[in-house]
C-alpha positions in Angstrom: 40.5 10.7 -14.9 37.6 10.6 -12.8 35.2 13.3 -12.3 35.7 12.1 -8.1 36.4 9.2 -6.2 34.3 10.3 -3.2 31.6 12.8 -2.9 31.0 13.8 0.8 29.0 16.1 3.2 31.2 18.1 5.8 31.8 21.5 7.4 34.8 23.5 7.9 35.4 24.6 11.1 36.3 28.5 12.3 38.9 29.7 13.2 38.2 29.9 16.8 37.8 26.1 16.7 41.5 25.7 15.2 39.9 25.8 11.3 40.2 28.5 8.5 39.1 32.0 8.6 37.8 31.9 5.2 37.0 28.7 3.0 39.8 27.3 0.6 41.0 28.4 -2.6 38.6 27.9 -5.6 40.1 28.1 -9.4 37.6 27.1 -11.8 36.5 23.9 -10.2 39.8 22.2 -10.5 41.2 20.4 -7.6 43.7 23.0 -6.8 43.2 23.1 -2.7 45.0 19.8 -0.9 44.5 18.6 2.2 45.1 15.8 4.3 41.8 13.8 4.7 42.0 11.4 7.4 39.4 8.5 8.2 37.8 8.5 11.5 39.9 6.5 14.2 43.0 6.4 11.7 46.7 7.5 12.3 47.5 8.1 8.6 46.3 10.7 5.9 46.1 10.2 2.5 46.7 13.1 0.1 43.4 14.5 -1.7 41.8 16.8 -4.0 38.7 18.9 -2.9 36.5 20.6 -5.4 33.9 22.6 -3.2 31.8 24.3 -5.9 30.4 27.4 -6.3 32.6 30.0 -3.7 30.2 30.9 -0.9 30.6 34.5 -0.1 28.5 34.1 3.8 29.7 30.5 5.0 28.9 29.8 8.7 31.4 28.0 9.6 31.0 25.5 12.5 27.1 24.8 11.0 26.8 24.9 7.4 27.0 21.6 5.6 28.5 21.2 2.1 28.4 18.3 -0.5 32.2 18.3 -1.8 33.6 16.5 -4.2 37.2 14.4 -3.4 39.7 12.8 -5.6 43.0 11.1 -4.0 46.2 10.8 -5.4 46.2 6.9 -4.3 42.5 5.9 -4.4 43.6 2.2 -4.3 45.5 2.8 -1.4 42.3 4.0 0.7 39.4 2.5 -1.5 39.0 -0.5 1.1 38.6 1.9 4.3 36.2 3.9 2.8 32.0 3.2 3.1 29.2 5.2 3.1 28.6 7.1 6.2 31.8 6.9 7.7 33.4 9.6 9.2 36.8 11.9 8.2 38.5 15.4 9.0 40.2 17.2 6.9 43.7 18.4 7.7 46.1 21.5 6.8 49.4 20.3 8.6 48.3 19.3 12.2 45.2 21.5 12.4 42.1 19.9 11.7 40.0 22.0 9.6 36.9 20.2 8.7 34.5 17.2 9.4 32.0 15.4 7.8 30.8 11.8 6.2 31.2 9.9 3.2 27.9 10.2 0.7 29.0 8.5 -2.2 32.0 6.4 -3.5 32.9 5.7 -7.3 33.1 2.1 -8.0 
């Protein structure tokens, strides 16, 4: 297995703004937190894996940026929609929950 298949720069957004009061489980770096990541001007969402790091105890949500690490359960099924700076949200359910832009992707 990879160690990612995309590493990206986003924010989560508060929960005033319809995100999360407090930033997604962390266990050990795995990939345990799973939401729907969903390309800029797409219908669909694909299934993905988000290791965010080291937990930050005083996130500002709506303005800090963070470098995330993402690993799908289908990366051949999104590989060929992907490019550097595009743009994605993140999605628990219907509620968008965070934005940001593709840095990197694994060959």
């Amino acid at each position: 297995m990879y160690e990612y298949d995309i590493m990206v720069s986003m924010r989560f957004l508060s929960e005033e703004k319809g995100g999360r009061r407090k930033l997604p489980p962390i266990k050990n770096k795995e990939y345990t937190y799973r939401p729907l990541f969903k390309i800029e001007n797409e219908k669909i969402g694909y299934c993905c894996g988000v290791v965010i790091g080291e937990y930050i105890n005083n996130y500002s949500f709506d303005t800090d940026l963070m470098d995330i690490k993402i690993i799908f359960l289908q990366f051949s099924e999104v590989k060929n929609k992907l490019s550097v700076g595009k743009h994605f949200s993140l999605y628990e359910g219907n509620e968008m929950i965070g934005t940001g832009c593709i840095l990197k992707i694994r060959d």
